[in-house]
Residue, then its C-alpha position, 0 to 999 in steps of 0.5 A: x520561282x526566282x524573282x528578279x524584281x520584289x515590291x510591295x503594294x502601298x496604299x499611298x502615293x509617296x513617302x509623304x502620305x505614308x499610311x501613319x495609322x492603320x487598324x491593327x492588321x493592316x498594319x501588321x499586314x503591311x510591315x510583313x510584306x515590307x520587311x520580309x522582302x529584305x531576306x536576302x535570297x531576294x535581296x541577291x536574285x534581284x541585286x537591288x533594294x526592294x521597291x515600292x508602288x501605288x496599289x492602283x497603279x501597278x507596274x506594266x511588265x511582271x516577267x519573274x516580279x514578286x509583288x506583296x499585296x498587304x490587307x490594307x491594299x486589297x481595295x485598291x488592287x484591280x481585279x483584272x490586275x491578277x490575270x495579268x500578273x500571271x500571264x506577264x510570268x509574276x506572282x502575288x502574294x497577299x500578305x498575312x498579318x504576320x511575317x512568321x506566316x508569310x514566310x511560311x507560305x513562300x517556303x512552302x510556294x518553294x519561293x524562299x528556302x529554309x534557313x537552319x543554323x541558329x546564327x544565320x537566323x539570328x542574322x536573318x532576323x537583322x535582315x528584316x530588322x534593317x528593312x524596317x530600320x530603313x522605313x522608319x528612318x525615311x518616315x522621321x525625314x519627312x516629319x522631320x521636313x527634310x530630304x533624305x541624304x542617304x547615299x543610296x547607291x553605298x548603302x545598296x551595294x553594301x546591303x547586296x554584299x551581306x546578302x550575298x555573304x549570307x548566301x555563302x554562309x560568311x556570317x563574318x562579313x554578313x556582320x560588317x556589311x550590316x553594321x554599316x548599313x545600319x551606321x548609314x541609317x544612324x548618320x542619316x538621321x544624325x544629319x538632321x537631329x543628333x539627339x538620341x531618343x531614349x525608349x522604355x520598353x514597361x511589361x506590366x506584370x499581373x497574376x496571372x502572367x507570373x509563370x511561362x509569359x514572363x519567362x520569355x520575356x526575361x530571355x529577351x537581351x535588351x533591357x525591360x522594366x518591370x511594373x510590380x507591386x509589393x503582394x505580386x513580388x512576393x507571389x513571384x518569388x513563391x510560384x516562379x523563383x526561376x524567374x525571380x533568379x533571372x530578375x535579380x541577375x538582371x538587375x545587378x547587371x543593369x539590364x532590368x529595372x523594377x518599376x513600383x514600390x507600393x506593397x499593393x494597388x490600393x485606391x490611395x486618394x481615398x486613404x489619409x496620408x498615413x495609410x498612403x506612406x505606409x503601404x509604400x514603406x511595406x512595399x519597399x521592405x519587400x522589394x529590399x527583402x526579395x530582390x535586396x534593393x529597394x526601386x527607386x523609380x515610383x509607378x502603379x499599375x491602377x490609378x491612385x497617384x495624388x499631387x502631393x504624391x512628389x514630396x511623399x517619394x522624395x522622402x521615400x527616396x525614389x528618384x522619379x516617377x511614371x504618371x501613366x492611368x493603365x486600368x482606368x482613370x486619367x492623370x495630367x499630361x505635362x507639356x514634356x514628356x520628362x518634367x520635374x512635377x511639383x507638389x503644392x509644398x515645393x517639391x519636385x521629382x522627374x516625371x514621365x507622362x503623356x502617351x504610351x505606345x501599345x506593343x501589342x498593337x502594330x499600328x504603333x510601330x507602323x508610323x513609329x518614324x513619324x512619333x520619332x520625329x514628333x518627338x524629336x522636334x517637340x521634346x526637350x528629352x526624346x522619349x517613347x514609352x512602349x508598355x504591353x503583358x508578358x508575352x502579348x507584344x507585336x513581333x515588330x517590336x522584336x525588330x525596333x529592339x534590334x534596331x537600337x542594338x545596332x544604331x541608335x537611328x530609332x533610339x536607344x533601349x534602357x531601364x528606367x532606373x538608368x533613365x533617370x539616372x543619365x539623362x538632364x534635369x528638366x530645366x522648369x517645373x511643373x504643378x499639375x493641377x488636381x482638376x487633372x486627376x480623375x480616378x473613376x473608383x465609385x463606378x468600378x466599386x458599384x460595377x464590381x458588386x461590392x457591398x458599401x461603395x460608400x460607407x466601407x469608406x467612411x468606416x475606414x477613415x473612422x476607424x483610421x482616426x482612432x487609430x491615429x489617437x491611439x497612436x498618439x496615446x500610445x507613443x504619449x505614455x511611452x514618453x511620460x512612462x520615461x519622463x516620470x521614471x527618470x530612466x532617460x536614453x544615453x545621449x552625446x555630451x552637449x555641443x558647445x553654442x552654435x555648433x551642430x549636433x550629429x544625430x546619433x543613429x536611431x530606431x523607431x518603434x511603435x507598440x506591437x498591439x498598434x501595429x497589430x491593428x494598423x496592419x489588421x486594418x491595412x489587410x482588410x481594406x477592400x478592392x475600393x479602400x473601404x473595410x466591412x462592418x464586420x471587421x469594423x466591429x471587430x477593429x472598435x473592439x480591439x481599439x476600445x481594449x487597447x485604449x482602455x488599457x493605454x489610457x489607465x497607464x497614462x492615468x497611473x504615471x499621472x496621478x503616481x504619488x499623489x496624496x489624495x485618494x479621492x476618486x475623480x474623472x481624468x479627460x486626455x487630449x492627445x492633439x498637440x491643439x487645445x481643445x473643446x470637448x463635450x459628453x453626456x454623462x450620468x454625472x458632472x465634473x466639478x473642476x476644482x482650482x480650474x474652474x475655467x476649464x468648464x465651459x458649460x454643464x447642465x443635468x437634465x432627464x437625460x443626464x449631464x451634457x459637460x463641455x470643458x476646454x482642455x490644454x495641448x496634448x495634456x489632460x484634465x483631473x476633475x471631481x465628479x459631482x451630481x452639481x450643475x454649473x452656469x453656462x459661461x458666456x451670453x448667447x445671441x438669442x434666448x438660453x435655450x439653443x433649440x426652439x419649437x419654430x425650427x431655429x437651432x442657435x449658438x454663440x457662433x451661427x443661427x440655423x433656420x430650417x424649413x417646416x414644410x421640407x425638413x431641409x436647413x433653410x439658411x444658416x447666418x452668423x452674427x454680425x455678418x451679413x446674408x445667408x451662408x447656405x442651404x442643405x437638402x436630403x434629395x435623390x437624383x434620379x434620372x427616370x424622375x417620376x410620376x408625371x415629372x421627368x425632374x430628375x432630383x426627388x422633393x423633400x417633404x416634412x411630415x413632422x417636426x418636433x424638438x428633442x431637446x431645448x437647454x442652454x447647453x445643447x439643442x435637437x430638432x428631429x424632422x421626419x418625412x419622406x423624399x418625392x417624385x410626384x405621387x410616388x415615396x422614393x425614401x423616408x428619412x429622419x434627420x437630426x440637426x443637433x447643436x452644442x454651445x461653444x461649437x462651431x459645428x452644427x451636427x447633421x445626423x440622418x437616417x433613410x430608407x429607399x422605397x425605389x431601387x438605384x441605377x446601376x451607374x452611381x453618379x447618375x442615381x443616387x441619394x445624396x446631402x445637396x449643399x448650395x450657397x450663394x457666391x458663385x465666385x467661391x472656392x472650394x477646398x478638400x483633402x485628397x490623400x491627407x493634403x489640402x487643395x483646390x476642388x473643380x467642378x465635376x466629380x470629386x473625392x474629399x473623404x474629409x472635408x470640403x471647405x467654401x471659401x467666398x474670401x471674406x468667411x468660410x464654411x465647412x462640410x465635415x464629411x466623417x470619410x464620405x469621399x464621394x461628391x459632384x459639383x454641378x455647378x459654381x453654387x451647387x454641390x451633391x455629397x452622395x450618401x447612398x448608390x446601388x449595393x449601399x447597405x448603410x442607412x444612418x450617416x453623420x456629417x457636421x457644418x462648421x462656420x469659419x473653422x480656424x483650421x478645417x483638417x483638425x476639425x475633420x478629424x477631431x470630429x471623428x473621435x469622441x472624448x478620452x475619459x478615465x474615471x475612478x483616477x485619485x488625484x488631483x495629481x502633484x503636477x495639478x488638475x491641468x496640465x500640456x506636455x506638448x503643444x504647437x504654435x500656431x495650432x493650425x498646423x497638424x502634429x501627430x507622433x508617429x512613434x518613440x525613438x531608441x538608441x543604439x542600446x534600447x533606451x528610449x531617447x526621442x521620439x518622432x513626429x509628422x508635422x503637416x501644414x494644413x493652410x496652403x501658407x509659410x508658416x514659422x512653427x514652434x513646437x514646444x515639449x514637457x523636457x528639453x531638448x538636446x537636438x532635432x532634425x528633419x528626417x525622411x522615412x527610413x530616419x536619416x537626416x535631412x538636415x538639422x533644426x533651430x532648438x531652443x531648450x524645450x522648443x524646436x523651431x520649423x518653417x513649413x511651406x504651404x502645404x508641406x509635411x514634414x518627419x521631425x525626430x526629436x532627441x532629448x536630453x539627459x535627465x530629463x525634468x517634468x515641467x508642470 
């Protein structure tokens, strides 16, 4: 058959009401039979453009006519219609889901015959392109509310030329003609928009995907954009280097961006902000290694971006970013598609968010015209991203590529490296709220069968916070080992007032044994950000060692020619904030010529309960003494902390709990007013119980006894059991535990389920049920090592959660407890134990108008450094800082020692972390002068230098900002004592 007429079947009146959104067949059913009529042995036997009707309202004459029936007009084709067509002499075709397939049913019906060369194909495939160029084109019209302009009767005879030079094998005139029915479509739509659109295709790059699929998804000429991580980089390079050939051609070529920068997919909002940056910077080493350039556009395949993710890439380098949840999960849309993202600190990155096109599914490319025309008409910067696996896309997605390699009509293909690159700065910024970050990790970690959902967590960031005072350990004698040996870097001669200090050039270097164990801890994070009891053991071990041996070299640079021999106890703080401490010892300290450091001492049967006050990033050196001292200070009720009635009180808060339950009834402060809050064990259970449908289990006391009443320190246990009517859910025994000179009340509990958990955690689960009085209070947290705003409904705060009702605040420090539901504005479910749960002993503390809650999160994850056998007192005296900030609310942590071009030591460098949402001026003073000191990003270069005065270097921190400080001495260097 040799059709002198083709159509297509639509199920639509006109252009206007044009099918947008199909199922994915249908779609594809029709984009076929669309485009497969613009073949150009058609195109010449017709000698006009194909033509369009209503399914239902079929054309009356059907001599030698080729109709194309799509799936999604079958319904509305009349059954009568089909013995018509073929006693009129017509034909028609129902449509396959696929153009590749329709094609093959002509050709084998001898209605279209076969083409061979690979040029013609190539030419062939521009054929459809165009018919599908021209569909697009007249959907953006409508969307766009204006009329075509197209001069039909040009853009036809110019189409039937290159058809007819196709037929001739004239593939040079085949060309031209093309390209200027392609150049009529692009000035069709440059007559009502002249902005070009700017489409980026991501292939999402999995394990399993890293062999043949990716390979012919790089034989693709236009340009793609890789989303891979680190660990699968270095996967490729060993499975497929073929490919990784091709990618790293690409990339010089401009053709083929890498879009990460992470090493792996870790669950980062329930990390600090330590493991956070390093994970990035291992994953940035990588890309530099493998592909010899490091991305400069940020993305991840699972969820895991937080809100101060902005100021963390910026020091990274990276350009911008991709806020796209592809697993799970969901992040904020902003009102554009490109924004500049702001983070609580101030600063901004590009961002594209929002919608992504599905390129497997050919609805999307079905009413691709009318999201053209959406976003031409909404969007400051046109954007489309389409994003799909390796080998898994809709063949129309082939004919849109072509499209743009012609005529800028649909858009133009790039990489998102070049993206960023070209296109404006978004003229406003954006802060997009943590409300609108909702990852969903404790329902896949339950569905994933892991074992501690919860407290894998919990050790993680137990283990983290040692590591960090390691850390500061370990860096601390490698500063004092260069102080007291006056062995000091070689540094640039002074500059003269006022002129600034160039940095010289610098390497960071942490000790190899820490960075063993930070590496060991960073490997060991399972699937969900939590680490084993096994390699939690195994981890404490190695710290204990490491500590042991770092801190007895602190010790022995401290106490270096000192006269005496007598023995004492040597206590360190390696926070930059002075700090109180307490412990239970067989002996007490003494304190001699510093007998304000003891705040309270006391021996009982048990031993000596200490509690001293030690200076900024210094040490304590004591005689130890089987002697008790005094207690310092009066407190509010009687001397003992503890009383039989249940009442538990210090200088700072008195704590009531309830008899019959066991639960901490209320806690008051003095000289305040009313109730701060209630705390109950419960379990919330949605089967209920017994004859009760009430989902949340009653706390029942069985006993309640006193462990220990002194001026001191003070324990009340209570034991009993968690109810739903006649049936035990759990027992529990809770130690509610209180030290004098502490504003923090210490929360120990234990359980044991009698009744196993649902499969879906936020609906079954034991948890600390925590309520207060103000509803208009506000709720703080740390996510990802930065404080900010809680909303009602599921939250993640591994740290702490603070309840701000304005006039005093009041903390819940969680000791890595991550997981929590708001319920409502006075409620709030700290989850303790969900299905898979294996740990029964948790500890969490209260603490009443915490100066600064993120130090005391976590200083109340480590116990007090102590050193004992160390002779002194040392020259420099009992007591002495070497480091310290003011004020101390801002959080300073060293992150190593600097070297200089020789190896000498010369500097070291600092994280500074404003932890109070406020401008702060910080003043960090040090045990040496300093020559200079500047801002840095992570790989060490200058950001810009800072005001020094002598032994002081002086910083404004926005609200929230973290900033690397490097700090350079001068030469010699003096020991102030």
């Amino acid at each position: 058959m040799t059709p002198t007429r083709t159509l297509i079947l639509f199920p639509c009146y006109q252009w206007d009401d044009f099918p947008r959104s199909l199922a994915d067949r249908q779609a594809a059913g029709l984009l076929a039979g669309w485009t497969t009529l613009w073949h150009p042995h058609f195109l010449v036997s017709t000698d006009q453009l194909p033509s369009w009707c209503r399914a239902d309202q079929p054309p009356d004459q059907w001599n030698n006519v080729l109709a194309i029936l799509p799936v999604a007009s079958e319904n509305r084709f009349p059954d009568q219609l089909r013995e018509k067509i073929a006693e009129g002499g017509g034909k028609h075709v129902a449509c396959a889901p696929s153009r590749s397939e329709l094609l093959t049913q002509l050709k084998s019906d001898g209605i279209l015959p076969e083409t061979h060369s690979e040029a013609a194909q190539e030419l062939l495939n521009d054929f459809f392109a165009l018919g599908y160029c021209y569909l697009q084109v007249q959907l953006m019209t409508r969307q766009l509310r204006y009329a075509t302009h197209l001069d039909q009767a040009v853009f036809e005879d110019h189409l039937l030329q290159a058809a007819k030079a196709f037929q001739q094998n004239d593939l040079d005139v085949t060309q031209q003609m093309l390209q200027s029915c392609f150049d009529q479509l692009g000035q069709e739509r440059d007559h009502f928009y002249s902005h070009d659109t700017h489409i980026i295709e991501i292939i999402l790059v999995a394990a399993s995907t890293l062999g043949t699929k990716l390979d012919l998804e790089l034989a693709r000429p236009q340009p793609l954009n890789l989303l891979i991580h680190g660990e699968l980089l270095q996967r490729l390079a060993s499975v497929n280097p073929n490919a990784l050939a091709i990618i790293k051609e690409r990339i010089k070529n401009g053709s083929l961006s890498l879009i990460g920068g992470s090493y792996s997919d870790l669950a980062h909002p329930l990390l600090d902000s330590d493991s956070i940056r390093r994970d990035i910077g291992r994953g940035q080493v990588v890309f530099e290694e493998i592909v010899g350039q490091k991305p400069t556009v940020f993305g991840r395949y699972k969820d895991g971006i937080t809100p101060n993710f902005p100021a963390l890439l910026r020091r990274f380098g990276y350009q911008g970013t991709l806020l796209f949840a592809w697993e799970s999960g969901s992040y904020p849309e902003a009102t554009q598609v490109k924004s500049a993202w702001e983070a609580p600190d101030g600063t901004a990155i590009d961002t594209l968010s929002g919608s992504v096109i599905d390129g497997t599914n050919s609805d999307c490319f079905l009413g691709m015209g009318t999201r053209l025309g959406q976003s031409l008409d909404h969007d400051h910067i046109s954007t489309m991203i389409i994003a799909h696996w390796p080998g898994q896309r809709s063949e129309f997605i082939q004919d849109h590529a072509r499209t743009t390699n012609r005529t800028p009509a649909l858009g133009k293909w790039m990489t998102a490296e070049r993206y960023f690159e070209i296109t404006a700065h978004p003229y406003h910024q954006e802060r997009l709220t943590s409300s609108e970050f909702k990852p969903n990790y404790l329902t896949q970690s339950v569905g994933a069968n892991e074992v501690d959902p919860i407290s894998s967590v919990a050790r993680y960031h137990q283990i983290a916070a040692k590591l960090r005072q390691l850390q500061t350990v370990s860096v601390l004698a490698e500063q004092l080992k260069n102080l007291y040996s006056n062995k000091t870097a070689s540094t640039e001669k002074e500059t003269e007032v006022g002129s600034v200090a160039k940095p010289k050039p610098t390497t960071s270097k942490l000790d190899p044994e820490l960075t063993q164990l930070w590496n060991k801890l960073d490997t060991e994070i399972q699937k969900y950000s939590g680490i084993s009891k096994v390699t939690a053991q195994s981890l404490n071990e190695s710290l204990t060692q490491l500590s042991n041996k770092k801190l007895q070299e602190i010790a022995g640079l401290i106490s270096k020619g000192t006269k005496s021999t007598s023995p004492g106890v040597m206590v360190i703080n390696p926070n930059f904030a002075a700090r109180r401490v307490h412990w239970l010892d067989g002996q007490g300290i003494a304190c001699s010529g510093n007998e304000t450091a003891l705040y309270a001492q006391l021996s009982n049967s048990n031993g000596v309960r200490t509690i001293v006050d030690l200076p900024p990033c210094g040490y304590l050196w004591s005689n130890q003494t089987t002697a008790s001292a005094s207690p310092r200070g009066k407190l509010p009720r009687s001397a003992a902390l503890a009383s039989n009635d249940g009442t538990l009180g210090n200088e700072f808060m008195e704590v009531q709990l309830d008899r019959n339950t066991g639960h901490l009834k209320s806690l008051h402060v003095p000289k305040t007013r009313g109730n701060r809050l209630s705390i109950q064990l419960s379990m919330y259970d949605p089967r209920g119980g017994g004859t009760s449908e009430r989902p949340y289990a009653v706390m029942k006391a069985d006993k309640l006894s006193l462990s220990e009443a002194s001026a001191v320190y003070g324990e009340i246990v209570v034991n009993g059991g968690l109810w739903y009517d006649k049936d035990k859910a759990a027992e529990y025994q809770i130690n509610y535990r209180l030290w004098r000179g502490s504003r923090l009340l210490q929360i120990a509990v234990q359980l044991d389920l009698k009744r196993n958990l649902l499969e879906e955690p936020w609906s079954s689960y034991v948890a600390l049920r925590t309520a207060w009085a103000n509803e208009s209070a506000v709720l703080f947290g740390a996510l990802g090592g930065n404080r900010q705003t809680l909303p009602r409904g599921r939250l993640i705060s591994p740290s702490f959660i603070e309840i701000d009702e304005v006039e005093y605040r009041t903390t819940l420090c969680f000791g890595g407890i991550p997981y929590h539901r708001r319920n409502n504005d006075r409620f709030l479910d700290s989850l303790l134990m969900v299905r898979g749960e294996t740990q029964k002993e948790f500890q969490i503390s209260v603490g009443v108008d915490l100066p600064e809650p993120t130090i005391a999160a976590e200083t109340s994850l480590v116990t007090p450094l102590k050193i004992e056998g160390v002779p002194g007192p040392p020259l420099s005296g009992p007591s002495t800082w070497f480091f310290a900030v003011e004020p101390q609310t801002v959080l300073v942590q060293p992150v190593a020692s600097l070297y200089d071009e020789n190896g000498a030591l010369c500097g070291m460098r600092l994280s500074v972390r404003e932890c109070l949402s406020k401008l702060t001026s910080t003043r960090i003073r040090c045990v040496q002068n300093i020559h200079i000191a500047y801002r840095s990003d992570e790989s060490g270069n200058s950001l810009g230098s800072l005001t020094v005065e002598k032994d002081s270097v002086l910083i404004t921190l926005n609200s929230n900002e973290h900033s690397i400080v490097d700090i350079i001495w001068h030469s010699p260097s003096t020991v102030k004592a």
